[in-house]
C-alpha positions in Angstrom: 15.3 -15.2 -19.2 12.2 -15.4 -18.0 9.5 -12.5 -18.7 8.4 -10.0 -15.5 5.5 -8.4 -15.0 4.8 -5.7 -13.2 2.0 -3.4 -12.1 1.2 -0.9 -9.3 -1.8 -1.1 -6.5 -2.8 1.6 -4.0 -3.4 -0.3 -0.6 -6.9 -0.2 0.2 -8.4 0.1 4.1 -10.6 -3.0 3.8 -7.1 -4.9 2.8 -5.7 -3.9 6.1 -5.9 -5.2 9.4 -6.7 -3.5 12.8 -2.3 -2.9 12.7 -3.3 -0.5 9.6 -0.7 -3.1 7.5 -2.3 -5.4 4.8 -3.2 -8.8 5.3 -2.2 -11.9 3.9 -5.4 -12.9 1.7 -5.0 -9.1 0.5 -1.4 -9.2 -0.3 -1.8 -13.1 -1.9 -5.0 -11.6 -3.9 -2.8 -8.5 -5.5 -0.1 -11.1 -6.6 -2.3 -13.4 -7.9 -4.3 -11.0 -10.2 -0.7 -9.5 -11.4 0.0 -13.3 -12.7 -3.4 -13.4 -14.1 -2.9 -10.5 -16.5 0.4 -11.6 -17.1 -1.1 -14.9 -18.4 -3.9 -12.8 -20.6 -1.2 -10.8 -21.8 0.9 -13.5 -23.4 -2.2 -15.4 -24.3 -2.1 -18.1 -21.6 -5.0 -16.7 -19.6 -7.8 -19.1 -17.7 -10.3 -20.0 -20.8 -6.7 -21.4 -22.9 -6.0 -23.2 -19.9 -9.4 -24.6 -19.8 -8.9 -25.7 -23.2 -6.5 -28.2 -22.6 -9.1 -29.9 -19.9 -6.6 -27.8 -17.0 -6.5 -25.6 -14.7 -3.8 -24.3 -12.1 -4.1 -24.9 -8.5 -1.5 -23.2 -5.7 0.4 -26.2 -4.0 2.8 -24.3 -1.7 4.0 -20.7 -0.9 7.1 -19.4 0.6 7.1 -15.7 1.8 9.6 -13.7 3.4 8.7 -10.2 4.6 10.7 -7.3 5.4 7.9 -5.2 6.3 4.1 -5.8 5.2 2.9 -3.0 2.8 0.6 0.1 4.2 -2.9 1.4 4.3 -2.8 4.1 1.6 0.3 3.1 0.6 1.0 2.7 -3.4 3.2 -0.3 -4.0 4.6 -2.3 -6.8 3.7 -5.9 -7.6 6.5 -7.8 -9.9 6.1 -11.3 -10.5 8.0 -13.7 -12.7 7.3 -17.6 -13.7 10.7 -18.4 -13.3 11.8 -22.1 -13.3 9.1 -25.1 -14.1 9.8 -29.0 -14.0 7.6 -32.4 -15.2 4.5 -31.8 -12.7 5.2 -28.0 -11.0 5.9 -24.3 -12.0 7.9 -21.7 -10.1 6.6 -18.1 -9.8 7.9 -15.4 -7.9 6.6 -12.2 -7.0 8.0 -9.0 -5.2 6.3 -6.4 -3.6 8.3 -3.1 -3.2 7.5 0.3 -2.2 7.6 3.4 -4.2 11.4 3.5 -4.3 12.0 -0.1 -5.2 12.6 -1.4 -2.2 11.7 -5.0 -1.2 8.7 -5.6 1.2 7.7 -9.0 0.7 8.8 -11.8 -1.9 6.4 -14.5 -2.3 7.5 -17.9 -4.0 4.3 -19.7 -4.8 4.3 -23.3 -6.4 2.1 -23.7 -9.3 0.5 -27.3 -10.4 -2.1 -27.7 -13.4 -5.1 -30.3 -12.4 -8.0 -31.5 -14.4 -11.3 -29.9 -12.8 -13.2 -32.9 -13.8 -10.7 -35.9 -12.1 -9.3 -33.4 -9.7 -6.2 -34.9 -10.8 -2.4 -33.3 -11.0 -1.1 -33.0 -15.0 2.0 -32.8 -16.1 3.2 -29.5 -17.7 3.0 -29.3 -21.4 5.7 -26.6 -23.0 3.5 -25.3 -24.9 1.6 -23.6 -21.7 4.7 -22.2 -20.1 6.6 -21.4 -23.4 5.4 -18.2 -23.6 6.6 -17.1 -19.7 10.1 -18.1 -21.2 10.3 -20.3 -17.8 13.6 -22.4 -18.0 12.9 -26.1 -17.6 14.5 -28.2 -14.6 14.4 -31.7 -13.9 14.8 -31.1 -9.9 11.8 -30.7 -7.3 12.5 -27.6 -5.6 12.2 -28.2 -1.2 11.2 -25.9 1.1 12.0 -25.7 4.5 10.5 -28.8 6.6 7.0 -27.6 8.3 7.4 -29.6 12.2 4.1 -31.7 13.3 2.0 -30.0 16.0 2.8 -32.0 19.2 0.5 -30.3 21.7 -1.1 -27.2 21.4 -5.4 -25.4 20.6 -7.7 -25.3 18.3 -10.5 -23.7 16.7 -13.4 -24.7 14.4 -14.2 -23.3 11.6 -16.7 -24.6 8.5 -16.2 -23.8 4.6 -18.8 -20.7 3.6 -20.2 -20.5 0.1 -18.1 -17.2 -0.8 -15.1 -19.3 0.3 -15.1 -21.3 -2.7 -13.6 -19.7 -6.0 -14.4 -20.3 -9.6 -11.7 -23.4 -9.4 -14.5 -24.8 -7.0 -12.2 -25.1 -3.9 -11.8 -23.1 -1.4 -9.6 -20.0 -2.4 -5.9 -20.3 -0.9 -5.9 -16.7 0.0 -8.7 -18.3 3.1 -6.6 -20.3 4.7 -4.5 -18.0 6.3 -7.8 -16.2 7.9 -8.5 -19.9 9.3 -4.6 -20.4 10.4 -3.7 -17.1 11.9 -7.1 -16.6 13.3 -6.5 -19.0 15.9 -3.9 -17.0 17.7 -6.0 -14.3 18.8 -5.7 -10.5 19.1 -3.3 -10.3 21.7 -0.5 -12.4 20.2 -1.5 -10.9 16.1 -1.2 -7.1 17.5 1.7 -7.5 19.4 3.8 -9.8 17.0 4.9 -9.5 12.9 5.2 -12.3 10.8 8.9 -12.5 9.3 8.4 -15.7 7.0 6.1 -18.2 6.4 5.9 -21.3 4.9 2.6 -23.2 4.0 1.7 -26.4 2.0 -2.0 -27.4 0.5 -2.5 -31.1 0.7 -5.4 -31.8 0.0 -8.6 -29.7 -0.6 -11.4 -28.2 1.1 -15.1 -28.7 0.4 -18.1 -26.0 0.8 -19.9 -27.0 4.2 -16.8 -28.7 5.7 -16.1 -28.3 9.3 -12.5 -27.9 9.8 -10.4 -27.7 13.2 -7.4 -24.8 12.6 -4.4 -26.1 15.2 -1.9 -24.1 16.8 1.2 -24.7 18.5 3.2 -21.8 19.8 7.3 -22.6 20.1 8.4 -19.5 22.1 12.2 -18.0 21.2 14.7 -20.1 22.5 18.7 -19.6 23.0 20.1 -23.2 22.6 23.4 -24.6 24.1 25.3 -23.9 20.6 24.2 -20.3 21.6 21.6 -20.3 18.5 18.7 -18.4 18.8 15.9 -20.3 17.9 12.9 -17.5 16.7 9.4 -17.1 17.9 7.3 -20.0 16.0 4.2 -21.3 15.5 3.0 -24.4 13.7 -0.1 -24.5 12.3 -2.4 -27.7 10.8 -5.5 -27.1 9.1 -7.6 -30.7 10.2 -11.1 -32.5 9.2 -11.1 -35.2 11.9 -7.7 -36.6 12.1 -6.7 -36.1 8.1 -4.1 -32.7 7.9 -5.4 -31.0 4.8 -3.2 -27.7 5.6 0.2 -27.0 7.5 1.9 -24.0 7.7 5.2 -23.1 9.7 4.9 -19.0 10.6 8.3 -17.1 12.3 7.6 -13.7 14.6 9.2 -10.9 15.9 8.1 -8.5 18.3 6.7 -5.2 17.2 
């Protein structure tokens, strides 16, 4: 089975939002670090991974949210590299409240790329042995992100302290650029109950990008289905889709 980590954080004010909860950069940047001393811990931290001429990259996340963690509030952070295949690893992570309960699960999609080429490796088991990940031979899918059809925009160009030490622009950014877009009304009177997003290809510093919106308002179809509040998101440079992102809402 594969090995968890876990590790507690106190939810800081400047990782909240004006709806005192904490944002998605925040939340992704607490996970992230948890997988990072994970990695040190069983000796697979960044400067190994550099030694083999890699280093990992964030190709998807899928997140489900009960309810999004609290100014102030301490919470528990438990991730685990479950699963891995020829080119990608799964990790998980959880974050749960003081009593164990579940506030958000994150599945993130892990693939290993050669800074120099910029080009995707395959996974060598001698990286994820440690993790105890069990190896598959499928491609995991996630659900299907729609194409934006009509909707707005918004531009927005790549700042120097967007780019991380991988130098591309952090994934944790994105979501400022995607949800950004919908404004103040719609973010404080709405909560995200999933999200799916996909990284296709990456950002440079000094970029000008367009963040695009389409809004799919709740629906009751004629099976009697209620279709939930959505809103599809693309992350553009001219006409080339470097970022899309599928978010469901409910009313707060």
């Amino acid at each position: 089975m594969a090995a968890k980590y876990q590790t507690t954080h106190e939810v800081a004010y400047y990782e909240c939002d004006i709806n005192q909860t904490m944002t998605f950069p925040a939340m992704l940047s607490v996970a992230i670090k948890a997988s990072e001393e994970q990695s040190e811990q069983l000796d697979r931290g960044a400067t190994v991974i550099g030694g083999y001429g890699l280093s990992w990259i964030i190709t998807s996340y899928h997140i489900l949210v009960t309810r999004l963690p609290k100014v102030g509030e301490q919470i528990q952070v438990v991730t685990q590299a479950k699963e891995y295949n020829k080119f990608f690893c799964y990790r998980y992570f959880w974050l749960l409240d003081d009593q164990g309960n579940e506030l958000v699960k994150i599945e993130a999609v892990f693939a290993l790329m050669n800074p120099e080429t910029r080009k995707v490796s395959s996974v060598p088991d001698e990286i994820v042995a440690p993790y105890g990940s069990v190896k598959i031979k499928r491609i995991k899918r996630y659900p299907k992100i729609e194409p934006i059809t009509e909707g707005r925009s918004l531009p927005y160009r790549v700042r120097f302290y967007d780019i991380d030490s991988n130098q591309h622009v952090n994934n944790a950014i994105y979501f400022n650029w995607l949800l950004d877009v919908l404004g103040h009304d719609f973010l404080t009177k709405h909560l995200v109950q999933e999200v799916t997003i996909r990284f296709d290809r990456e950002v440079a510093y000094g970029n000008l990008i367009d963040s695009h919106v389409q809004i799919n308002e709740a629906l009751t179809l004629d099976t009697g289905e209620v279709r939930p509040l959505q809103t599809l998101h693309e992350i553009k440079i001219a006409d080339v889709t470097y970022c899309e992102a599928v978010f469901t809402w409910q009313e707060r």
